[in-house]
Structure formats: structure tokens, C-alpha cells
VOFIGU-236079 format. One record per residue: residue number from 1; x, y, z of N, C-alpha, C, O in turn. Coordinates in Angstrom, 3 decimals, decimal comma, padded with zeros to 6 digits, m for minus. Example, Ala and Ser with C-alpha at 12.3 -4.5 7.8 and 13.67 -1.06 7.14 Angstrom:
BEGIN
(r 1; (013,190; m005,690; 007,800); (012,300; m004,500; 007,800); (013,200; m003,300; 007,800); (014,236; m003,319; 008,465)) (r 2; (012,850; m002,250; 007,080); (013,670; m001,060; 007,140); (012,900; 000,030; 007,870); (013,409; 001,138; 008,039)) 
END
This chain:
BEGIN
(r 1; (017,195; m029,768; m020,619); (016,851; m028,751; m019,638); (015,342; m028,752; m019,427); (014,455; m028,956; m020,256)) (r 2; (015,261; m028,490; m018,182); (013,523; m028,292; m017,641); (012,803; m026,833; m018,201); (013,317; m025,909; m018,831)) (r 3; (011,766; m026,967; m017,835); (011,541; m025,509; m018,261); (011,975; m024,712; m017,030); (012,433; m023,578; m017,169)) (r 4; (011,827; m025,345; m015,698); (012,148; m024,269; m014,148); (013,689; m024,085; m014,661); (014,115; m022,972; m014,350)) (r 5; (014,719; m024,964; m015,430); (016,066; m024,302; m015,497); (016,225; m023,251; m016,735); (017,153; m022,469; m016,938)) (r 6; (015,047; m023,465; m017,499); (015,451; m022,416; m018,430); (015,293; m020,793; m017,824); (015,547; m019,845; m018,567)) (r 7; (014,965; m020,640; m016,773); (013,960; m019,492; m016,570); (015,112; m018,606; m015,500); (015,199; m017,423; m015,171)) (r 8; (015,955; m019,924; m015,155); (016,804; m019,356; m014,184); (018,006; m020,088; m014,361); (018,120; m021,246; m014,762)) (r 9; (019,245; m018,969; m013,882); (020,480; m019,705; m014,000); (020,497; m020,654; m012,632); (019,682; m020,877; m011,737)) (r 10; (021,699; m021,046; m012,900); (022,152; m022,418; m011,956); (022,422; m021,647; m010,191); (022,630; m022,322; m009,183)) (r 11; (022,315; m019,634; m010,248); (022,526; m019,680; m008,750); (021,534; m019,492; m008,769); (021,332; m018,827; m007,753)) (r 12; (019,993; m019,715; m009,637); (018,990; m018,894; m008,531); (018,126; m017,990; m009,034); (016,897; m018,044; m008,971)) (r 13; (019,220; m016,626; m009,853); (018,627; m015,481; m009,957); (017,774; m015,658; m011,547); (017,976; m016,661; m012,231)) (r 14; (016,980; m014,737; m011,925); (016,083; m014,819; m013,527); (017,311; m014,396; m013,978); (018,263; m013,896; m013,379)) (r 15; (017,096; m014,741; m015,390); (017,772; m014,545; m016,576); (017,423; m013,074; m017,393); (017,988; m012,604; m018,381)) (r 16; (016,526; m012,653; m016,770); (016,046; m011,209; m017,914); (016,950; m010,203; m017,415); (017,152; m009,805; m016,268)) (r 17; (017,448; m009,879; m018,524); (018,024; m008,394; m018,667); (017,772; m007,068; m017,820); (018,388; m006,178; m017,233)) (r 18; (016,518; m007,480; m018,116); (016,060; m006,197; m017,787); (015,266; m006,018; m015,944); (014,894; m004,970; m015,418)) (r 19; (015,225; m007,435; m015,353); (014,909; m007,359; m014,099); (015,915; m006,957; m013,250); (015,462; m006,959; m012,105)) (r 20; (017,393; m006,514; m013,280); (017,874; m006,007; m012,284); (017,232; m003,876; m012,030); (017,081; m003,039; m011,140)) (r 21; (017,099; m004,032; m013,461); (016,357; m002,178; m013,559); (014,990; m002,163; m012,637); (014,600; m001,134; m012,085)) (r 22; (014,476; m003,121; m012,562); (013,376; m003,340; m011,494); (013,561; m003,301; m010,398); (012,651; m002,598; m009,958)) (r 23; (014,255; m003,650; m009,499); (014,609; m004,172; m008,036); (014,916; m002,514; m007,250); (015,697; m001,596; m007,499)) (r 24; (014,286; m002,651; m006,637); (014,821; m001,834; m005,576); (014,430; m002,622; m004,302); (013,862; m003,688; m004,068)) (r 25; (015,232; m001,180; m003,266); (015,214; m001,288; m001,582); (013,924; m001,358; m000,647); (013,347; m000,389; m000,154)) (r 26; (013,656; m002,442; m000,533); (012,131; m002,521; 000,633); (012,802; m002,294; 001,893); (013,873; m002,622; 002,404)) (r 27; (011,672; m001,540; 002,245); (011,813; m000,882; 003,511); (012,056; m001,810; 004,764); (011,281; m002,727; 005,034)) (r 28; (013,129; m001,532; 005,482); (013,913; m002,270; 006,823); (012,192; m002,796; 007,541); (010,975; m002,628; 007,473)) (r 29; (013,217; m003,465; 008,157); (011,581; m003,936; 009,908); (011,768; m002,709; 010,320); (010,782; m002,515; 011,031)) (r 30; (012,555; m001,521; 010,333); (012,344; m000,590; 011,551); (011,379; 000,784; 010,412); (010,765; 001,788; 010,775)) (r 31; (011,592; 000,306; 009,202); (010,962; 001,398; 008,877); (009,083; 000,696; 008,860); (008,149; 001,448; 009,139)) (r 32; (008,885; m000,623; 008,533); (007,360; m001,114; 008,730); (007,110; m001,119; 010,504); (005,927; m001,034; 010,834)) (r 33; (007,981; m001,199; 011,467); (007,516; m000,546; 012,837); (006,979; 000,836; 012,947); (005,856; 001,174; 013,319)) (r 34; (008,181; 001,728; 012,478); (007,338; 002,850; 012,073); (005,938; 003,453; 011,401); (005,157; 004,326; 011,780)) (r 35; (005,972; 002,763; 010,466); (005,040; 002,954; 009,944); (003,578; 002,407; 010,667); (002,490; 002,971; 010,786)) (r 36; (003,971; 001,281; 011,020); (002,538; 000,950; 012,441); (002,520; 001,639; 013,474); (001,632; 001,480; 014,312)) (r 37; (003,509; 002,553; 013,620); (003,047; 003,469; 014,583); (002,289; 004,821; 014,092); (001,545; 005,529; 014,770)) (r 38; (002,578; 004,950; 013,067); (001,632; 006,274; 012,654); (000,710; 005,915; 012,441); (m000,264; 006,621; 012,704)) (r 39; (000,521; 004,483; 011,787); (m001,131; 003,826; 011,458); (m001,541; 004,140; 012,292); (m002,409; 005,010; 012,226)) (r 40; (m001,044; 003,474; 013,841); (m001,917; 003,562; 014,955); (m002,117; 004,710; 015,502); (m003,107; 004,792; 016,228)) (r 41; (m001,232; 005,954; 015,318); (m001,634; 007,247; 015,747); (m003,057; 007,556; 015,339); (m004,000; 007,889; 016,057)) (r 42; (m003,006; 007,371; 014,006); (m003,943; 007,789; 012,867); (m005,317; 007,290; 013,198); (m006,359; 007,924; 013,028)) (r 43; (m005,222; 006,297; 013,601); (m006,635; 005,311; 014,192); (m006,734; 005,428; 015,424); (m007,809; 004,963; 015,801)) (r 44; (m005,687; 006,117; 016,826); (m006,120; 006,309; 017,202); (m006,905; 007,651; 017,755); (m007,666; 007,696; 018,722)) (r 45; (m006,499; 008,780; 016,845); (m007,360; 010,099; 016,787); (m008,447; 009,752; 015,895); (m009,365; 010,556; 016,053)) (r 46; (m008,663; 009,029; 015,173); (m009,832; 008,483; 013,872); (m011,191; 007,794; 015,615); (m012,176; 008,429; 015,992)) (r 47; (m010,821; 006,784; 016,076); (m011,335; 006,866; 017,663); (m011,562; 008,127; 018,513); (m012,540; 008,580; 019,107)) (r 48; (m010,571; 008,434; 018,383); (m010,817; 009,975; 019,421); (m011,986; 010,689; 019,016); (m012,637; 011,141; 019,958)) (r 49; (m012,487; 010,943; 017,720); (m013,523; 011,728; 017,045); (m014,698; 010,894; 017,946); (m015,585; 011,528; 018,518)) (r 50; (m014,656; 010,077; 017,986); (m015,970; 009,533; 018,817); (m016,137; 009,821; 020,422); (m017,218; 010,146; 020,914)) (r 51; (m015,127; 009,687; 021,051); (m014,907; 009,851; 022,708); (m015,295; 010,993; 022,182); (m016,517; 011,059; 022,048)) (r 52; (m014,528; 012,193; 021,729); (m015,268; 013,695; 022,323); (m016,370; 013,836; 021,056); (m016,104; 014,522; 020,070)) (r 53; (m017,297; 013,302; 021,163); (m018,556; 012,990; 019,941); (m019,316; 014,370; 020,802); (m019,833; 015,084; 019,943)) (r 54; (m019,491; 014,830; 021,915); (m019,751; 016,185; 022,455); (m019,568; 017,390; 021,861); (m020,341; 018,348; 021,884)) (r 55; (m018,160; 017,274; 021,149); (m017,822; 018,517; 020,168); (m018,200; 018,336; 018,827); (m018,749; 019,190; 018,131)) (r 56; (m017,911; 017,269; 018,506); (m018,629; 017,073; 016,869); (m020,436; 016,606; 017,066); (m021,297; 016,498; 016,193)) (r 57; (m020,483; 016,506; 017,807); (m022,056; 016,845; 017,909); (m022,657; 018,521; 017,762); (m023,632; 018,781; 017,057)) (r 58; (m022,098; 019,298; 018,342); (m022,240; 020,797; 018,692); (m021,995; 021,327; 017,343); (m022,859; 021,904; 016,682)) (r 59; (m020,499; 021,062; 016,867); (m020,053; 020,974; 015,584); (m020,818; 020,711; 014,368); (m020,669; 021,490; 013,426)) (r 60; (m021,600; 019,743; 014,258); (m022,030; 019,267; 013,237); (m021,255; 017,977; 012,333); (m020,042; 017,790; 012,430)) (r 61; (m022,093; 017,181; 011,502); (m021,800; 015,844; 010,677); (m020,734; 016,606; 009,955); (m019,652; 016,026; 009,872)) (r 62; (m020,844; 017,955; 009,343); (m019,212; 018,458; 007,884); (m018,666; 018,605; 008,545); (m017,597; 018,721; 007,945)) (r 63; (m018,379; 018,777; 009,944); (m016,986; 018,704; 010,857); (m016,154; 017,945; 011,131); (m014,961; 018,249; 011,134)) (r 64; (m016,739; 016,444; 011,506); (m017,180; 015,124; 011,417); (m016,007; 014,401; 010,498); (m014,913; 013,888; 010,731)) (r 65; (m016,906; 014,659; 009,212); (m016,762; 013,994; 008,390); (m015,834; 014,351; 007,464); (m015,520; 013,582; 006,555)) (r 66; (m014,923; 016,430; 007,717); (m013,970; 017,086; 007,229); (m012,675; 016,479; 007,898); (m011,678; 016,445; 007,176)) (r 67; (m012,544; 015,925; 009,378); (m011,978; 015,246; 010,253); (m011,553; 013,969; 009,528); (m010,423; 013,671; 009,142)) (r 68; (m012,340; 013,491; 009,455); (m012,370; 011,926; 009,117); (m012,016; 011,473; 007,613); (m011,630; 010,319; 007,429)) (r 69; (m012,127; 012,265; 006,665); (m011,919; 012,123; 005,498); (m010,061; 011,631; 005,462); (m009,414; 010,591; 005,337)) (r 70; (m009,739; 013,389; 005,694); (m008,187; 013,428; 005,506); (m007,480; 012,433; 006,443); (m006,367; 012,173; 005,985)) (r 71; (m007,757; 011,724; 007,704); (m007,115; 010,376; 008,060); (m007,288; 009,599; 007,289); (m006,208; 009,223; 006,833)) (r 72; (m008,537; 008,863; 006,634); (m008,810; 008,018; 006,283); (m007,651; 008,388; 004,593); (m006,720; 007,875; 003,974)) (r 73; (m008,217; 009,148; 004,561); (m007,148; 008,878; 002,764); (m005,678; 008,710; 003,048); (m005,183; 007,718; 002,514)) (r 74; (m004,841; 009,487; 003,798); (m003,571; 009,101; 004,666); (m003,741; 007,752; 004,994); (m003,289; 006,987; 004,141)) (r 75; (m004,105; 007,383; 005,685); (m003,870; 005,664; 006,090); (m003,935; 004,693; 004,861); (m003,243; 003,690; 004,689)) (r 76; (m005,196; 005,343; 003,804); (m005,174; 004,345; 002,384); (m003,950; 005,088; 001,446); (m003,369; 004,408; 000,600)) (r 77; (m003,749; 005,900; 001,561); (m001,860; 006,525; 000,814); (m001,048; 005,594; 001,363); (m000,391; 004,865; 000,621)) (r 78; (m000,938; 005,431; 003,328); (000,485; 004,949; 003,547); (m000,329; 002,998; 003,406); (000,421; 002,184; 002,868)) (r 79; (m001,171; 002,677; 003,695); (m000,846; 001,409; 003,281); (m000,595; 001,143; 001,646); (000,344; 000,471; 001,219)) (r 80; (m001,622; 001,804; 000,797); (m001,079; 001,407; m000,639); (000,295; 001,709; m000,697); (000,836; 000,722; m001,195)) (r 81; (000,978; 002,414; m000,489); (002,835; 002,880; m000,779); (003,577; 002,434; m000,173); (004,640; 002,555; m000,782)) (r 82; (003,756; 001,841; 000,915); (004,333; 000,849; 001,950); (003,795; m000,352; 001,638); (004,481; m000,792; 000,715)) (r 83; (002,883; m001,170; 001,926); (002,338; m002,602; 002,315); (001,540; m003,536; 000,749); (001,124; m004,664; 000,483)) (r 84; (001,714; m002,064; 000,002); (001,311; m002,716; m001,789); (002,423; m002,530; m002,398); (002,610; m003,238; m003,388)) (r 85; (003,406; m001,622; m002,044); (004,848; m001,852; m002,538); (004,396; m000,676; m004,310); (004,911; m000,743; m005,426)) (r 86; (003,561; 000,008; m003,918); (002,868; 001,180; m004,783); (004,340; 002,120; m005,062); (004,900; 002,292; m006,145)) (r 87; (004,751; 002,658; m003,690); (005,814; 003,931; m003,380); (007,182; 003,406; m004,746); (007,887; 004,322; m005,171)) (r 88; (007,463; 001,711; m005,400); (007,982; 001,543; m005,540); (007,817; 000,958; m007,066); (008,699; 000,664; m007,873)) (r 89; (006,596; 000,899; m007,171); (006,012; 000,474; m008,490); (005,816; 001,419; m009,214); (005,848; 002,576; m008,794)) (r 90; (005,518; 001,028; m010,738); (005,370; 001,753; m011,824); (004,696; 002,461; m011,512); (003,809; 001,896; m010,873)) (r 91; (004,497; 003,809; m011,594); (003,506; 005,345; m011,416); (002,240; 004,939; m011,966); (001,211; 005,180; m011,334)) (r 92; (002,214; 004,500; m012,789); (000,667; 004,117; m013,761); (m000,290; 003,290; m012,486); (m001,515; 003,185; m012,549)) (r 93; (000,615; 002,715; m011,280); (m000,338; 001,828; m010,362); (m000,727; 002,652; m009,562); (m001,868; 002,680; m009,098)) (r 94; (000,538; 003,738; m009,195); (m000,260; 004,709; m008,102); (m001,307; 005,772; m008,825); (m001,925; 006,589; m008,143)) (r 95; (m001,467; 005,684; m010,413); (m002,476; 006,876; m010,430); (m003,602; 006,088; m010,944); (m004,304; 006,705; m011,745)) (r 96; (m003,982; 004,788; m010,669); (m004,766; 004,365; m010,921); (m005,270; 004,099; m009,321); (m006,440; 003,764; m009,138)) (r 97; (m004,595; 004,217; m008,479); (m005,108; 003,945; m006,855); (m006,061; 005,666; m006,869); (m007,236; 005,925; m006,610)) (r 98; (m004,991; 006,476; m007,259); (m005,376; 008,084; m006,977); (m006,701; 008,043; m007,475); (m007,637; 008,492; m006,813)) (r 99; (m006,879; 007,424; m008,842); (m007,881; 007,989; m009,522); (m009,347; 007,112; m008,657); (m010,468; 007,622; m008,628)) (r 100; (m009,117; 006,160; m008,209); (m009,808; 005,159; m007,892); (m010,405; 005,468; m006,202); (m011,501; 005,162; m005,733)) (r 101; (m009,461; 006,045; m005,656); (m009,853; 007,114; m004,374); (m010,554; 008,076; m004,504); (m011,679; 007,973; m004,015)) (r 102; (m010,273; 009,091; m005,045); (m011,084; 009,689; m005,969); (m012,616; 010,260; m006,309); (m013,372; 011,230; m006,236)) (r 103; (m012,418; 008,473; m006,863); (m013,633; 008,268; m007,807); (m014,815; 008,062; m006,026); (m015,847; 008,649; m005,699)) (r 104; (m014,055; 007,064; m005,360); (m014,799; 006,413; m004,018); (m015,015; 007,540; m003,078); (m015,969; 007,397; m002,313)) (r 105; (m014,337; 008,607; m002,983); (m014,582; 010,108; m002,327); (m015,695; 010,585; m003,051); (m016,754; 010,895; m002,505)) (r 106; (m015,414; 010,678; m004,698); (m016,754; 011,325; m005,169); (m018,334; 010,835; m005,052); (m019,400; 011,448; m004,982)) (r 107; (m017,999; 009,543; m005,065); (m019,213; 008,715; m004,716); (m019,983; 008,462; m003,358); (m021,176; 008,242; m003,149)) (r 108; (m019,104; 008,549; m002,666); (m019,509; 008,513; m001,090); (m019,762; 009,891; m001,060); (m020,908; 010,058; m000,644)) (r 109; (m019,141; 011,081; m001,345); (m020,062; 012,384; m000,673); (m021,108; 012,326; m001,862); (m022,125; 011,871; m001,339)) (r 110; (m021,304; 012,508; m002,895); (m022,907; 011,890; m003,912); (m023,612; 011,212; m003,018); (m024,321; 011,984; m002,371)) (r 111; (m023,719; 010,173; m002,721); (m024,333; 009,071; m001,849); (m025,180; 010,232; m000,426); (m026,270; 010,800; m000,497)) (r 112; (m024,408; 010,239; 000,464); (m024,236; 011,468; 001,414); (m025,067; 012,547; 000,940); (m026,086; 012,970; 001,487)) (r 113; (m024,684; 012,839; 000,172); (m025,464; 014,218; 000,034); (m026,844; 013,970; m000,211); (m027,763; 014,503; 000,410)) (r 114; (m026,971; 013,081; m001,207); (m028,586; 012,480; m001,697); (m029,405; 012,308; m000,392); (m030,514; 012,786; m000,152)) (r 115; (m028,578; 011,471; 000,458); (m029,336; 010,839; 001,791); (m029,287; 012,122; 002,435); (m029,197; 011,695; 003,585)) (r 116; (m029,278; 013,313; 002,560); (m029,442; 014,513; 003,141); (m028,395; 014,412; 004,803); (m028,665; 014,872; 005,913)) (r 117; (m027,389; 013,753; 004,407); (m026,570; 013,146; 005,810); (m025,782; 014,824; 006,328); (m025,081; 015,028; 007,319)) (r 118; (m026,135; 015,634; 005,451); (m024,881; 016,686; 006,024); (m025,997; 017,987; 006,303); (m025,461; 019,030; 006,680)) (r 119; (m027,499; 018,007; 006,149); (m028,402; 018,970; 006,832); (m028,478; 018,213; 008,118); (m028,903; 017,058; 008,118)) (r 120; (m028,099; 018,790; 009,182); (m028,247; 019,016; 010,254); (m029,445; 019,112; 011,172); (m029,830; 020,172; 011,665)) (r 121; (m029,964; 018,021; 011,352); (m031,660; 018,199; 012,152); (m031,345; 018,684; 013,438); (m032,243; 018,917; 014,247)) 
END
């Protein structure tokens, strides 16, 4: 025997025990259509903030940037859980994404704040 036949039986599938407890249901083509359509909703009001840049001008940059936050973390939720296959993986991957968002939120408003980006000239 080869080593590629030890690893697998003769139809195909692995031999471990324990990989059918793994497997689940990936999401249909109609549910990843869907899901590019909310992306694109999402990006395209994430755009919109700029066309009416008139009101978030008047508004101010924490209006701005209170706007822009909560799309942006939604779009990095639904691609990590859909398109990283996160929604379906061990929990330990999604709270290492969480923690890691997070960490890049805490750092970017630090950053921001230092550079005085949210006083208002």
C-alpha cells in the first residue's frame, strides 16, 4: 500500500473516525448570492456617506466615523462567517477573529484620537 491509500479507503472518503462529526452544510449558491447582496447594500450606503459628505460635514468626523464603524465590522462578521467558513468552525476561531477586531477597533480609535482626527477645526 501507498501512503495516498493508507489515508483513504478505496471510495475516496478519509478513514478517521472522527471526521464525519466535522462536516457540516455549506451554504447553497443562493444563499452566497444573497449574501453579495447585502455586501453590496452595505458598501453601497458605506459610499453613500460620501455623496451626502454635506451632512457629515455639518455633522462632524464622530458622526462619520459612528456610521462607518458598525458597516465596516458587519461586512468583516459576514465575510469571516460565510467566505472563512468561521459560522461553521470551531468557536475558538471565531473568538480569536472577535478578539482580533477588537484589538484593530481599539487601535485605530488610539491612533485617531492621538492624531486629534475627532476635534473638529
Amino acid at each position: 500500500m501507498s501512503a495516498s491509500t493508507d489515508l483513504h479507503t478505496h471510495t475516496g472518503t478519509p478513514v478517521e473516525p472522527h471526521h464525519e462529526t466535522h462536516e457540516h452544510a455549506h451554504p447553497s449558491d443562493r444563499n452566497y448570492i444573497v449574501i453579495a447582496i447585502i455586501l453590496a447594500i452595505i458598501t453601497a450606503l458605506e459610499v453613500g456617506t460620501y455623496v451626502f459628505d454635506d451632512f457629515f460635514d455639518d455633522a462632524g468626523t464622530g458622526v462619520l466615523i459612528a456610521t462607518l464603524f458598525p458597516m465596516m465590522i458587519l461586512k468583516f462578521a459576514i465575510v469571516c462567517a460565510y467566505f472563512m467558513h468561521l459560522k461553521y468552525d470551531n468557536p475558538i476561531f471565531r473568538r480569536i477573529f472577535v478578539f482580533g477586531l477588537l484589538l484593530a477597533v481599539g487601535v485605530f480609535m488610539a491612533a485617531m484620537t492621538s492624531m486629534q482626527l475627532f476635534a473638529d477645526a
